[in-house]
C-alpha positions as a Markdown table, in Angstrom:
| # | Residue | x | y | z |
|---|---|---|---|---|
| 1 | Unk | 102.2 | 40.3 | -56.1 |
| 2 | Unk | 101.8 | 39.5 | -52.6 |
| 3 | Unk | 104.6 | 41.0 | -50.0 |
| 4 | Unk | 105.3 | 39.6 | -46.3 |
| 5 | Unk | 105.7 | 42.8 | -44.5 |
| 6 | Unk | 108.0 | 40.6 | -41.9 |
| 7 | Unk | 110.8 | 40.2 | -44.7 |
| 8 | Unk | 109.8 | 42.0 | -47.7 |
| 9 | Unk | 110.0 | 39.4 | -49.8 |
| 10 | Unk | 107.5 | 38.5 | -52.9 |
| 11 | Unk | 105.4 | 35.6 | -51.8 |
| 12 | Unk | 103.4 | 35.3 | -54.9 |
| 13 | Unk | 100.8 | 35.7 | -57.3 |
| 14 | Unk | 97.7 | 36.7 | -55.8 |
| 15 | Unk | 95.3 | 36.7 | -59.0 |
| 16 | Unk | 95.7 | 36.9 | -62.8 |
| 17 | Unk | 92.9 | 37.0 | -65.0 |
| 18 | Unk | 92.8 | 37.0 | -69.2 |
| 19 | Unk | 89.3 | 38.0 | -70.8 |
| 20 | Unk | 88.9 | 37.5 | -74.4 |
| 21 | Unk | 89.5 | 40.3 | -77.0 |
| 22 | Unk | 86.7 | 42.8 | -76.6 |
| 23 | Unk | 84.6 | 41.6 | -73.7 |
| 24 | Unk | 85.9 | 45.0 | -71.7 |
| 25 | Unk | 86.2 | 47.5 | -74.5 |
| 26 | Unk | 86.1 | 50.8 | -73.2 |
| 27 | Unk | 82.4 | 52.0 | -72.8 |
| 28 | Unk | 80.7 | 48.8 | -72.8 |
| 29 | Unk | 80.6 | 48.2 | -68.8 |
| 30 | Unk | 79.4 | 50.6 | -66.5 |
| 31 | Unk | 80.3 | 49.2 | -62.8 |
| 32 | Unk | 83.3 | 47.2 | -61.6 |
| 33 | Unk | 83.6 | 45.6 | -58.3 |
| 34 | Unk | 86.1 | 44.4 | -56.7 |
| 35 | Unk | 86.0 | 41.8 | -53.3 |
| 36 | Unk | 89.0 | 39.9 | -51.4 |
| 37 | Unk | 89.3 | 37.3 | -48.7 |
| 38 | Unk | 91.5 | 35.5 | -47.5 |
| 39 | Unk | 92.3 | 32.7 | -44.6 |
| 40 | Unk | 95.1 | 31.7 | -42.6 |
| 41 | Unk | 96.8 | 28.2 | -43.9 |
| 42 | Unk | 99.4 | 27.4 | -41.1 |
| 43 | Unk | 102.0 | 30.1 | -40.4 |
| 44 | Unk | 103.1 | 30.7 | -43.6 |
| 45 | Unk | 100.2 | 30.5 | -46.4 |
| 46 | Unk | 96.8 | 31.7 | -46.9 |
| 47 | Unk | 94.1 | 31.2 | -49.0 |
| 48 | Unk | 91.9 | 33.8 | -50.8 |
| 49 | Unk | 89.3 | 34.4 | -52.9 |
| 50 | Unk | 89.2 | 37.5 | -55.6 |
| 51 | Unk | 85.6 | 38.0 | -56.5 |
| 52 | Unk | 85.2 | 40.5 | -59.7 |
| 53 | Unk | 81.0 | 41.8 | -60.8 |
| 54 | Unk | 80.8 | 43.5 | -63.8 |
| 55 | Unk | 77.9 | 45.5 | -65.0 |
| 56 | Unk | 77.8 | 46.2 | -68.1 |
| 57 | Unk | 75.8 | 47.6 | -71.3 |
């Protein structure tokens, strides 16, 4: 969840994500990373982009 420091108030969802059962069992990857961007839409909204690499066995 996404908070506007100005008011404290939830703006939304930044990224959800659902993987099938098993695809990220515990000791079958071996590196996670993480990336985020975002861009200024007006004075209110942005957009972003989540980018997730997994490296795995």
């Amino acid at each position: 969840i996404c908070i506007d420091p100005n008011d404290e108030m939830k703006a939304g969802l930044l990224a959800q994500a659902e993987s099938p059962f098993g695809v990220l069992s515990a000791g079958r990857w071996q590196h996670l990373a993480l990336t985020y961007a975002q861009q200024p839409e007006g004075k209110k909204n942005v957009h972003g982009c989540l980018t997730l690499w997994i490296c795995g066995i």
